[in-house]
KEVEXBA-22484 format. One record per residue (C-alpha): chain; x, y, z. Coordinates in Angstrom, 2 decimals. Example, Ala and Ser with C-alpha at 12.3 -4.5 7.8 and 13.67 -1.06 7.14 Angstrom:
<atoms>
{"A",{12.30,-4.50,7.80}}
{"A",{13.67,-1.06,7.14}}
</atoms>
This chain:
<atoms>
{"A",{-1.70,21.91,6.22}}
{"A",{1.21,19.51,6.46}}
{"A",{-1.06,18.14,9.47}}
{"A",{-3.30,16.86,6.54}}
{"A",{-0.60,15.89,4.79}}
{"A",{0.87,13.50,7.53}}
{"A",{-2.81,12.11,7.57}}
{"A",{-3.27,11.56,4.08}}
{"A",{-0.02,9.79,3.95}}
{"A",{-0.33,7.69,7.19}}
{"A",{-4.06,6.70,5.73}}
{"A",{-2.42,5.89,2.30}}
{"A",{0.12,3.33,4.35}}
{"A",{-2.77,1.74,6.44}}
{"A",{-4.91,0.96,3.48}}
{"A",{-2.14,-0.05,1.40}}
{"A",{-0.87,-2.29,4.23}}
{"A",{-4.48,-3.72,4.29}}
{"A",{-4.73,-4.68,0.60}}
{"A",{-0.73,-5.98,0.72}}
{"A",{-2.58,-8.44,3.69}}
{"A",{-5.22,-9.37,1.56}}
{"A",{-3.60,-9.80,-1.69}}
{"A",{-0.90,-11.73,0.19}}
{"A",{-3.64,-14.20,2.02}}
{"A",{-5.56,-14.78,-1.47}}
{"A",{-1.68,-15.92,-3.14}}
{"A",{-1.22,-18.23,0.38}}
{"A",{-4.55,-20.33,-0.50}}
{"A",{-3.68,-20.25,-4.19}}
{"A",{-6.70,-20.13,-5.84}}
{"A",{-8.42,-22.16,-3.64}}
{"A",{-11.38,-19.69,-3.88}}
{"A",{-11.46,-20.72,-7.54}}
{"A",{-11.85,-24.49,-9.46}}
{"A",{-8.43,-24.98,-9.00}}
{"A",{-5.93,-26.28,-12.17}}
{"A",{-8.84,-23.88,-14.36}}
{"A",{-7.52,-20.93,-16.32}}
{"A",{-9.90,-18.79,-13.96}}
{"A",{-8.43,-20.30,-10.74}}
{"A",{-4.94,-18.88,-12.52}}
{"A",{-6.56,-15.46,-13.46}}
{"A",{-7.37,-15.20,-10.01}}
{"A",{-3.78,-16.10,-8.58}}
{"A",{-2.57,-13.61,-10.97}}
{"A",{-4.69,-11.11,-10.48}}
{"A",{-4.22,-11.07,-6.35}}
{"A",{-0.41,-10.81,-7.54}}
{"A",{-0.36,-7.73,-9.19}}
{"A",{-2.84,-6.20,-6.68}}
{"A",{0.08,-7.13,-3.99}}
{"A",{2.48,-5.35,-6.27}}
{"A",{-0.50,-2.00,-6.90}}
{"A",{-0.41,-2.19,-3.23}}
{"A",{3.00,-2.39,-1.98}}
{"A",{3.64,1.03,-4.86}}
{"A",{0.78,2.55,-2.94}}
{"A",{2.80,2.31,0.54}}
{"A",{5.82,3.24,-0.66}}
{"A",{4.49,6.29,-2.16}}
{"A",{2.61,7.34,0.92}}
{"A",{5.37,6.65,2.66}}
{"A",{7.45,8.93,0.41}}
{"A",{4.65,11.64,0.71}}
{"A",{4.71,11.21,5.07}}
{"A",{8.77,11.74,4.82}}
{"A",{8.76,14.84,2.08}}
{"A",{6.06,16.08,5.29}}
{"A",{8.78,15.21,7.91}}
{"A",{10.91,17.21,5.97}}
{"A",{9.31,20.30,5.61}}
{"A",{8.34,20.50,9.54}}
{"A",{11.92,20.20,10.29}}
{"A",{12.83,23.17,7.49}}
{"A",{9.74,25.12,8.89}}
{"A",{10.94,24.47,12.71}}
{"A",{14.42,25.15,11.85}}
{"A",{13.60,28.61,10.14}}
{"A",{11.58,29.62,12.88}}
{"A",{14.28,28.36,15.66}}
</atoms>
């Protein structure tokens, strides 16, 4: 069980990771995909910024979720030791 729980919360870091990357390369060109100086170039800038910020929650809570896992194998090893 906490197995499936280090999984879950290594996947949850990768993917988060992944979207962080691509948020982070869509902000770098600036809305280059878009007309840029149009409000829908700016939607765009703005919207890849707040996915970077959804994202970089996402890690951080995965990573919360792989240490609260790291903590109960140690309690469980210790108790058993």
């Amino acid at each position: 069980m906490i197995n499936n729980t280090l999984a879950v919360g290594v996947q949850g870091i990768q993917d988060g990771m992944a979207g962080m990357e691509n948020a982070a390369r869509k902000i770098a060109r600036g809305g280059v995909d878009g007309p840029q100086g149009t409000a829908e170039g700016a939607g765009d800038l703005i919207e890849s910024m707040v996915d970077l910020r959804l994202y970089e929650r996402s890690v951080e809570a995965s990573a919360q979720v792989v240490k609260t896992a790291d903590e109960t194998l140690g309690t469980l090893l210790d108790i058993r030791a």
